[in-house]
C-alpha positions as CSV (number, residue, x, y, z in Angstrom):
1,X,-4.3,-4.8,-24.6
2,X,-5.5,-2.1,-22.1
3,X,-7.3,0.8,-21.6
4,X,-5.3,4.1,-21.5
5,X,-7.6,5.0,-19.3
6,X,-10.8,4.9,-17.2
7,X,-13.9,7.4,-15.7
8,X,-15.4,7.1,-12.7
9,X,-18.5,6.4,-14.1
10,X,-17.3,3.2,-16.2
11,X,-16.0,1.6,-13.3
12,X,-19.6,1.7,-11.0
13,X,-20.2,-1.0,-12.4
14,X,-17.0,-3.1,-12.1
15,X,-18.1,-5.8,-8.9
16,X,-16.5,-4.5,-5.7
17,X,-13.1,-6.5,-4.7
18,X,-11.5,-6.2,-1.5
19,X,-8.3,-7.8,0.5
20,X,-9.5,-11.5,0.8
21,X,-6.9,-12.6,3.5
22,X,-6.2,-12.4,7.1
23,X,-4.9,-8.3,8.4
24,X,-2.3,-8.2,11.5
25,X,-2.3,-5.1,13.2
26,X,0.6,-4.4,14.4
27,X,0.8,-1.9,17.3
28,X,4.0,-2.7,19.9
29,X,7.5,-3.7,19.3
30,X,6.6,-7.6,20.9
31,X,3.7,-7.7,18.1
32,X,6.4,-6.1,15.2
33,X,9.3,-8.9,16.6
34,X,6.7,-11.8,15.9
35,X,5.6,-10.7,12.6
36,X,8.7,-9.7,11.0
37,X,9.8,-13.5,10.2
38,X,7.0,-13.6,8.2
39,X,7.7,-10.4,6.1
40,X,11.4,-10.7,5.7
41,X,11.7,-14.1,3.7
42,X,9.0,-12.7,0.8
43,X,10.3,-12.4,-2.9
44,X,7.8,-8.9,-3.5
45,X,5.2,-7.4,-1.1
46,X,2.9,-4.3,-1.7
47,X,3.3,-1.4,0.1
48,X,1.3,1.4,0.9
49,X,0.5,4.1,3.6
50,X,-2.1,6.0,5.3
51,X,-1.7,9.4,7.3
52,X,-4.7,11.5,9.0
53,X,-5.5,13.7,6.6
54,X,-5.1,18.0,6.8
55,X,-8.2,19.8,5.9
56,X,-5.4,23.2,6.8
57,X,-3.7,24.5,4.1
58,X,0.4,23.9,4.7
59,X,-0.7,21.4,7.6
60,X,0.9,18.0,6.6
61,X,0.3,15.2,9.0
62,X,3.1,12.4,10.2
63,X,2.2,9.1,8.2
64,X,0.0,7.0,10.6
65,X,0.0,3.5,9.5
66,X,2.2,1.7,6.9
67,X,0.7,-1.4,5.3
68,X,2.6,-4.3,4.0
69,X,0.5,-7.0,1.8
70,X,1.4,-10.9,0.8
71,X,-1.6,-12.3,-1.4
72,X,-3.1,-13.5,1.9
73,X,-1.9,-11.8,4.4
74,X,-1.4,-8.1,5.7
75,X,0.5,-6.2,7.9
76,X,-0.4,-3.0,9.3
77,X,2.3,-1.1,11.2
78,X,0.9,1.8,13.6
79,X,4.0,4.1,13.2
80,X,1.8,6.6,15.0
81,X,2.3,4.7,18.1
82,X,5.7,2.9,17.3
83,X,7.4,4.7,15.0
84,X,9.5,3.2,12.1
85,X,11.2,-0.2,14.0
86,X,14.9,-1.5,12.6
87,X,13.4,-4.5,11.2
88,X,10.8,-2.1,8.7
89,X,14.3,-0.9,7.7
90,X,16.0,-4.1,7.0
91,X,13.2,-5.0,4.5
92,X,13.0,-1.2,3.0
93,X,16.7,-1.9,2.5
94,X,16.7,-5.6,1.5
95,X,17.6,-5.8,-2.6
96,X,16.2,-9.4,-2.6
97,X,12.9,-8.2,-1.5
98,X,10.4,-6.1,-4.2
99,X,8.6,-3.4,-2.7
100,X,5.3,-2.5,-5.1
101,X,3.5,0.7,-4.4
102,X,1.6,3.6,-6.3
103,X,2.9,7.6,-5.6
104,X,5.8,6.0,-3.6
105,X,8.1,9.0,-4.3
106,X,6.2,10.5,-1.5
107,X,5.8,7.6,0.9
108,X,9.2,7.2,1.1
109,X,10.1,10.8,1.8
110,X,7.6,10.3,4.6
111,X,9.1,7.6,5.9
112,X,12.4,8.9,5.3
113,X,11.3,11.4,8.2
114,X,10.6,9.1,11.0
115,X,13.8,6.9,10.6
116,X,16.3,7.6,7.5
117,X,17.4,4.4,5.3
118,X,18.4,4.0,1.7
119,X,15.5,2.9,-0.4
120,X,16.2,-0.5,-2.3
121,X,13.8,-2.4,-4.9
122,X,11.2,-0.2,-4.6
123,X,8.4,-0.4,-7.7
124,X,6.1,2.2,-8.6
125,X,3.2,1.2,-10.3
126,X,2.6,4.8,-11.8
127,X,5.6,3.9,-13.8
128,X,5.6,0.2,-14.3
129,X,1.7,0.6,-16.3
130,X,3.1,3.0,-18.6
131,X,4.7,0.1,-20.6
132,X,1.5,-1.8,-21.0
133,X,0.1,1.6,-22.5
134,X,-2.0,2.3,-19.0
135,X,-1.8,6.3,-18.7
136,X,-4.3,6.1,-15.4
137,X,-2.4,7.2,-12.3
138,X,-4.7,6.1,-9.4
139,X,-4.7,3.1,-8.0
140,X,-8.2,2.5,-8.6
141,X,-8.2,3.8,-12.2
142,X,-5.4,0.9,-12.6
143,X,-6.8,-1.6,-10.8
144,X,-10.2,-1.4,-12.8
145,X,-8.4,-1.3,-16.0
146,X,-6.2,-4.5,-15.1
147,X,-8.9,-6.4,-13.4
148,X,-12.3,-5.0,-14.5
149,X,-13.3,-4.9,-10.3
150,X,-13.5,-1.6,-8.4
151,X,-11.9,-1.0,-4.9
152,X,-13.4,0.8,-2.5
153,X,-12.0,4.5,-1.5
154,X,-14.5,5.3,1.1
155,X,-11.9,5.0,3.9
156,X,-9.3,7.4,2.7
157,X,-10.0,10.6,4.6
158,X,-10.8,8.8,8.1
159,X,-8.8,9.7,11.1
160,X,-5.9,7.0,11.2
161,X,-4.7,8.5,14.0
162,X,-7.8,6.8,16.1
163,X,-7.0,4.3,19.3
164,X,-8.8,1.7,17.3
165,X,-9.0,1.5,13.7
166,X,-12.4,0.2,12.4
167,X,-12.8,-2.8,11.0
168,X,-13.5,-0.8,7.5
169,X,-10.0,1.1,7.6
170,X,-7.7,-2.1,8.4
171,X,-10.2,-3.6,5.2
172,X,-9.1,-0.6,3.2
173,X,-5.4,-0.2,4.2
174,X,-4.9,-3.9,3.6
175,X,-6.5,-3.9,0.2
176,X,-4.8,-0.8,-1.1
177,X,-1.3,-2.4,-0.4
178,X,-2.5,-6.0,-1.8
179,X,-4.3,-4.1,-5.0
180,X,-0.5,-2.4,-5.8
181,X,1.1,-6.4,-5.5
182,X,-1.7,-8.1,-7.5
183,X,-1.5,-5.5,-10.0
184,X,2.2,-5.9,-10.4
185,X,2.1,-10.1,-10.5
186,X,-1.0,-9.7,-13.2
187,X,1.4,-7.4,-15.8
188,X,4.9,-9.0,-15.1
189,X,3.2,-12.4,-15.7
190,X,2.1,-11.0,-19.0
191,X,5.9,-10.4,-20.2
């Protein structure tokens, strides 16, 4: 039903797709308070995160921003400037609410350094595909195969440390975290 696998060069031509909703960026406690009634009620939301990248061997940056994605909206946390608030960990925690992410083995031991909590419901795409026969590991590798659209990477190595994030990093944050959930809803509607 679906490719193993992908190249680079097959998916150049795939029509670019991006986050089509409204982003939140979420950078004080008052702005984390406000949004979290929307977050904590959702059945599954992808996950993702962002951290400044090391171009120093053994350097290993603290994760900047953590991304949480509904279909149409997207929540992106600052945990550069607020660190990992209570109510992150009441939905990291929550068994009634589906976390979906790629790589999240080391997301969460990221995490796991700014505030500890016990991981619950958490769903990594680099092991859900292998039972529709998808070998790809990267996100956009999957996301091509699933949707036949390509997602921009251009972002990745930017500073997410910054004041302000650019209007092109919130875009790319938002997406990666939304690509993970609408991944996950197109193969669990196909079983």
């Amino acid at each position: 039903m679906f490719a193993k696998d992908i190249t680079n060069e097959e998916i150049k031509d795939y029509p670019l797709t991006q986050f089509p909703g409204k982003v939140f960026l979420v950078d004080t406690q008052k702005k984390v308070e406000y949004y979290f009634p929307l977050l904590k009620d959702q059945p599954i939301i992808g996950i993702d995160t962002e951290t400044r990248p090391s171009f120093k061997k053994g350097v290993i940056n603290s994760v900047s921003l953590l991304q949480l994605s509904t279909s149409s909206q997207a929540f992106l946390f600052r945990l550069n400037i607020i660190g990992l608030p209570n109510q992150l960990i009441e939905i990291f925690e929550n068994q009634d609410i589906k976390k979906i992410g790629l790589a999240l083995k080391d997301d969460l031991a990221i995490l796991k350094r700014l505030n500890k909590f016990k991981p619950e419901t958490f769903i990594d795409l680099q092991n859900y595909v292998k039972a529709f026969g998808i070998e790809s590991k990267s996100l956009k590798k999957i996301m091509a195969i699933v949707f036949q659209q390509r997602i921009s990477k251009s972002q990745q190595v930017t500073n997410w440390d910054r004041p302000e994030l650019t209007e092109a990093q919130q875009i790319y944050a938002a997406t990666d975290a939304w690509a993970c959930l609408q991944i996950y809803k197109r193969l669990n509607n196909l079983l």
